[in-house]
C-alpha positions as a Markdown table, in Angstrom:
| # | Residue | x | y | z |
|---|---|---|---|---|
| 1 | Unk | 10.5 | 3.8 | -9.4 |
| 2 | Unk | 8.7 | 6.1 | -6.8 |
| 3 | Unk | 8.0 | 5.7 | -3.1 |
| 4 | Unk | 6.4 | 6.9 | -0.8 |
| 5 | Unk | 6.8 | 6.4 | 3.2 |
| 6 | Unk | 4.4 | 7.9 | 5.9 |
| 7 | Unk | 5.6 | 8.0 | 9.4 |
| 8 | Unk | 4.4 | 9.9 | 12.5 |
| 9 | Unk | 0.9 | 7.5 | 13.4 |
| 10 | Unk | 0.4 | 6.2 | 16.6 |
| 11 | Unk | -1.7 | 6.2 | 19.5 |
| 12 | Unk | -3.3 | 8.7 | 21.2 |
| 13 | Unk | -6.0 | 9.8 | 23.7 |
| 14 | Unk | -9.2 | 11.8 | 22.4 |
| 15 | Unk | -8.3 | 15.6 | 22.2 |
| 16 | Unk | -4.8 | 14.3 | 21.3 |
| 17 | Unk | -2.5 | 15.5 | 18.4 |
| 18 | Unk | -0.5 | 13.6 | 15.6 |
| 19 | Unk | 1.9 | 14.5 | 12.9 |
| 20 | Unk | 1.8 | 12.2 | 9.7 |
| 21 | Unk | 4.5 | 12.8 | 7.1 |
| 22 | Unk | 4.6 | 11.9 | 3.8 |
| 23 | Unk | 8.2 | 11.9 | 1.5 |
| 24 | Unk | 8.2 | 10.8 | -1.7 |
| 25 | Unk | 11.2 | 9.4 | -3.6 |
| 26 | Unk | 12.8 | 8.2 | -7.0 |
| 27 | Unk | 13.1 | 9.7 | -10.2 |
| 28 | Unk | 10.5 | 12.5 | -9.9 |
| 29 | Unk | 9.8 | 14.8 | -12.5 |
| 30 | Unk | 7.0 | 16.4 | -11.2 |
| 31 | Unk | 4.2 | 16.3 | -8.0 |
| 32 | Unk | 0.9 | 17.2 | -9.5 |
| 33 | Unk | -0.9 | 16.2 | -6.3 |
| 34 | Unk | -0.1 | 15.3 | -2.7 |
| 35 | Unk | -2.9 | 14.1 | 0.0 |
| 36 | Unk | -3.9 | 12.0 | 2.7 |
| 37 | Unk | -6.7 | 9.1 | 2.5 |
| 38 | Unk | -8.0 | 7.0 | 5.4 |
| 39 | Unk | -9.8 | 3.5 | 5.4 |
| 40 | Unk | -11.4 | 1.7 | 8.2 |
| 41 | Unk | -12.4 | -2.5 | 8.0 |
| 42 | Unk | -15.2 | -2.7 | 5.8 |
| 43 | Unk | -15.5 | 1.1 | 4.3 |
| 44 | Unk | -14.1 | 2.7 | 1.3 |
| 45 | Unk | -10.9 | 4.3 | 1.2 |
| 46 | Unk | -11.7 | 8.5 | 1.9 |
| 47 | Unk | -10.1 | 11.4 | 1.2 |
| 48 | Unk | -8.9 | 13.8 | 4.1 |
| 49 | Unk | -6.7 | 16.3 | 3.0 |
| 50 | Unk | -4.9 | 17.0 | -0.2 |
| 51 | Unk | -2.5 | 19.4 | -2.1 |
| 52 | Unk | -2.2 | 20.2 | -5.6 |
| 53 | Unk | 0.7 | 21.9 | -7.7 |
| 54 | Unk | -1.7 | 25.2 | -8.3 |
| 55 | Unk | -1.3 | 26.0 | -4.9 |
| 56 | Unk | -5.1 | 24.3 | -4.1 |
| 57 | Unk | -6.2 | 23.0 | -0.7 |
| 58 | Unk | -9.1 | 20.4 | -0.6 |
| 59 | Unk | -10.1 | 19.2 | 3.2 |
| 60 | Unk | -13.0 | 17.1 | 4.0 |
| 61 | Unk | -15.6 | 18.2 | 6.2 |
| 62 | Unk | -14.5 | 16.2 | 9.4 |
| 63 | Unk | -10.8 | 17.3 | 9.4 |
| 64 | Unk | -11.9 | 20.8 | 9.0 |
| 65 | Unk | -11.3 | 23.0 | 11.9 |
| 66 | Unk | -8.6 | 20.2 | 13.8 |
| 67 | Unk | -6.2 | 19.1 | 11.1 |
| 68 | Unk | -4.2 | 20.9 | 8.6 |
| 69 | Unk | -1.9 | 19.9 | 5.6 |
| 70 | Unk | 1.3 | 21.3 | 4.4 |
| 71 | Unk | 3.9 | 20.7 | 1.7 |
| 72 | Unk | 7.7 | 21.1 | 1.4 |
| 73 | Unk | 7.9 | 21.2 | -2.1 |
| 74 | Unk | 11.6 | 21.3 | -2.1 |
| 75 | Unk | 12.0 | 17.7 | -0.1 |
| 76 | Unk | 9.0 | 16.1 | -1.9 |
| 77 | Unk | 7.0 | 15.9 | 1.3 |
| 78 | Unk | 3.6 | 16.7 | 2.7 |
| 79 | Unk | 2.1 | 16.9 | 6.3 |
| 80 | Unk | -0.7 | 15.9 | 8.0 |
| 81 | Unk | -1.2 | 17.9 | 11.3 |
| 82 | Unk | -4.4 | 16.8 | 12.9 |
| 83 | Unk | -5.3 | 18.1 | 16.6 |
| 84 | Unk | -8.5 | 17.5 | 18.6 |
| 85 | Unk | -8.4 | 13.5 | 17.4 |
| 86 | Unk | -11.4 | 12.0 | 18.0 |
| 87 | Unk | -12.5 | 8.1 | 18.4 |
| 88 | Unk | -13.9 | 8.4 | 14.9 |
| 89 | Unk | -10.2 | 9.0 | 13.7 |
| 90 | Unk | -9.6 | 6.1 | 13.8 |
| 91 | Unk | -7.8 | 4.3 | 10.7 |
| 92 | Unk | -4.9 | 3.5 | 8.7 |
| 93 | Unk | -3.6 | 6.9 | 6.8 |
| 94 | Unk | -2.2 | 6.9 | 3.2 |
| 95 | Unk | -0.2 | 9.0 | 1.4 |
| 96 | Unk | -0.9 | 9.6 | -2.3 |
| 97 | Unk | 0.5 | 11.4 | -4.9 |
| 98 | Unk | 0.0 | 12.2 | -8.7 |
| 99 | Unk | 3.7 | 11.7 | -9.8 |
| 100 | Unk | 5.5 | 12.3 | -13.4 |
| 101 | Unk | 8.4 | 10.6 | -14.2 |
| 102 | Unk | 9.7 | 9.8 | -17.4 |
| 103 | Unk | 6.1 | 8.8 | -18.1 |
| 104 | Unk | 3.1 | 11.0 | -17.4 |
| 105 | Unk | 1.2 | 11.5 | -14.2 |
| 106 | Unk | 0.3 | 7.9 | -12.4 |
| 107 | Unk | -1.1 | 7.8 | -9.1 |
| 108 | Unk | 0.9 | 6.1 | -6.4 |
| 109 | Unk | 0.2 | 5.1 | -2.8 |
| 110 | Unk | 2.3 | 4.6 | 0.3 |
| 111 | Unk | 1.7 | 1.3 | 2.7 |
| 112 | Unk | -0.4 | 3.2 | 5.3 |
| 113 | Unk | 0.4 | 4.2 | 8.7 |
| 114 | Unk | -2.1 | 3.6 | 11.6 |
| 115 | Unk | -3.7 | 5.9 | 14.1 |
| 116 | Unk | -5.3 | 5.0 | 17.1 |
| 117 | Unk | -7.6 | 7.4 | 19.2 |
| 118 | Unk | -8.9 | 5.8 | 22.2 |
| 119 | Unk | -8.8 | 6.7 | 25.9 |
């Protein structure tokens, strides 16, 4: 079994900043990929931000230049940083991660944490 928990949403004013956190759990063999999605009512889950083994970035175009993502590869976690929220930011975040256990790579999810951006 693998889990993973965000934390760190909340609400916050235009301008303001947020750190979501991702840690992953359970009988982990290996993290191919870490990254961040968001989903608002009625529109398709997106990618933000993600992480691969290779050492590979990928950011979408609106979280360039305001957010950033890291990894601590040694706890099994990844970071969201995102400054400069806007009113467009926002949605409920997910954590996803290409994970092999004892079977190969299979995509989970975490529940979502939300973030708010309004004055």
């Amino acid at each position: 079994q693998v889990q993973l928990v965000e934390s760190g949403g909340g609400s916050v004013q235009p301008g303001g900043s947020l750190r979501l956190s991702c840690v992953a759990s359970g009988s982990i063999f290996s993290i191919y990929r870490m990254g961040w999605y968001r989903q608002v009512p009625g529109k398709p889950r997106e990618l933000v931000a993600s992480t691969h083994v290779s050492g590979g970035t990928n950011m979408a175009d609106s979280g360039k230049g305001r957010f950033t993502i890291s990894t601590d590869n040694a706890n099994n976690s990844e970071y969201l940083r995102m400054n400069s929220l806007k009113p467009e930011d926002k949605a409920v975040y997910y954590c996803n991660a290409l994970i092999a256990t004892l079977t190969p790579g299979m995509d989970y999810w975490g529940k979502g944490t939300l973030v708010t951006v309004s004055t």
